[in-house]
TORDREN-813344 format. One record per residue (C-alpha): residue in one letter; x negated, y negated, z negated. Coordinates in steps of 0.1 Angstrom, whole numbers, plus 5000, padded with zeros to 4 digits. Layout:
SITE;type;px;py;pz
SITE;A;X;Y;Z $
...
! end
This chain:
SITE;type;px;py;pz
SITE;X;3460;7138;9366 $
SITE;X;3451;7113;9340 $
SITE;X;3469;7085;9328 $
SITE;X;3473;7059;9301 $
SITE;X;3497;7041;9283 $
SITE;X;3491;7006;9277 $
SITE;X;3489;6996;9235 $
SITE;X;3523;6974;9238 $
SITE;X;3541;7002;9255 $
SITE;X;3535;7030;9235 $
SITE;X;3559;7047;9210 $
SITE;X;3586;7042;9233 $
SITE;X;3587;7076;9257 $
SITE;X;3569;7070;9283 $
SITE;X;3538;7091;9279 $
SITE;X;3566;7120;9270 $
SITE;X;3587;7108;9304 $
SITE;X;3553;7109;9328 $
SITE;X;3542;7143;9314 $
SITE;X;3580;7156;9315 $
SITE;X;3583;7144;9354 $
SITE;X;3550;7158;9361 $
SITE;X;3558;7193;9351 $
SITE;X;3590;7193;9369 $
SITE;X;3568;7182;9400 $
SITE;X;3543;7209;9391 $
SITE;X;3576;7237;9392 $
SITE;X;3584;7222;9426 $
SITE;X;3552;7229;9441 $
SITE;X;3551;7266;9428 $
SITE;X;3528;7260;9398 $
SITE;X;3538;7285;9370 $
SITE;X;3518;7277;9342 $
SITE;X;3500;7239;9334 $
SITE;X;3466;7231;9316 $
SITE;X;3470;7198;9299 $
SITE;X;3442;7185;9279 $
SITE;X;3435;7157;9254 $
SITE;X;3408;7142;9234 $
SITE;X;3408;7157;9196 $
SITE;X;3411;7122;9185 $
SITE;X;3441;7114;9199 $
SITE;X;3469;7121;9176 $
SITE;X;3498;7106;9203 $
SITE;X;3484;7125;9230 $
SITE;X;3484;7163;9210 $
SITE;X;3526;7149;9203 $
SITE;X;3537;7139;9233 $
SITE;X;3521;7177;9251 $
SITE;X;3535;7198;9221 $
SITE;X;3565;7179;9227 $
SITE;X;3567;7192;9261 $
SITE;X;3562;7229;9251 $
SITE;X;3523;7229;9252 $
SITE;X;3511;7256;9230 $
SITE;X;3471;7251;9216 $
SITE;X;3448;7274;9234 $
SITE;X;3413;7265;9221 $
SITE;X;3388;7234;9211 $
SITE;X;3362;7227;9236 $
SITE;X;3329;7208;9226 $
SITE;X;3308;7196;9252 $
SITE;X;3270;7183;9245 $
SITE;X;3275;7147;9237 $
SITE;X;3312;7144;9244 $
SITE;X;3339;7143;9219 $
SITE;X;3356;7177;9215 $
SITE;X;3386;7189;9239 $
SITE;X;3415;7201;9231 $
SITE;X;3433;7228;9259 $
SITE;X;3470;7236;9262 $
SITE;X;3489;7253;9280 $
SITE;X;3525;7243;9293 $
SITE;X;3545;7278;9307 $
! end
């Protein structure tokens, strides 16, 4: 799942709300642990998943792509 907040509506929850939602749809369907990912770059992105219990598993660098950052949600 990807999604994006829109520049006039962020800093008000929602990214946080969408991810938080999405987990608890995740539990329902039997899903234990979650990969979330986010551009390195993107300092709102890394908040809002730490936010919601993501815990840094590594930095991923793909040729000519910016670098990747993994977490994972238990």
């Amino acid at each position: 799942m990807t999604f994006v907040i829109l520049p006039q509506h962020r800093r008000r929850g929602y990214g946080t709300e969408i991810l938080r939602q999405s987990l608890i749809i995740a539990r329902a369907a039997g899903v234990g642990r979650v990969l979330v990912t986010c551009d390195q770059d993107n300092a709102g992105s890394r908040a809002v998943i730490e936010s919601c219990g993501g815990v840094l598993d590594s930095v991923v660098t793909l040729e000519g792509k910016p670098p990747v950052l993994r977490f994972w949600i238990d």
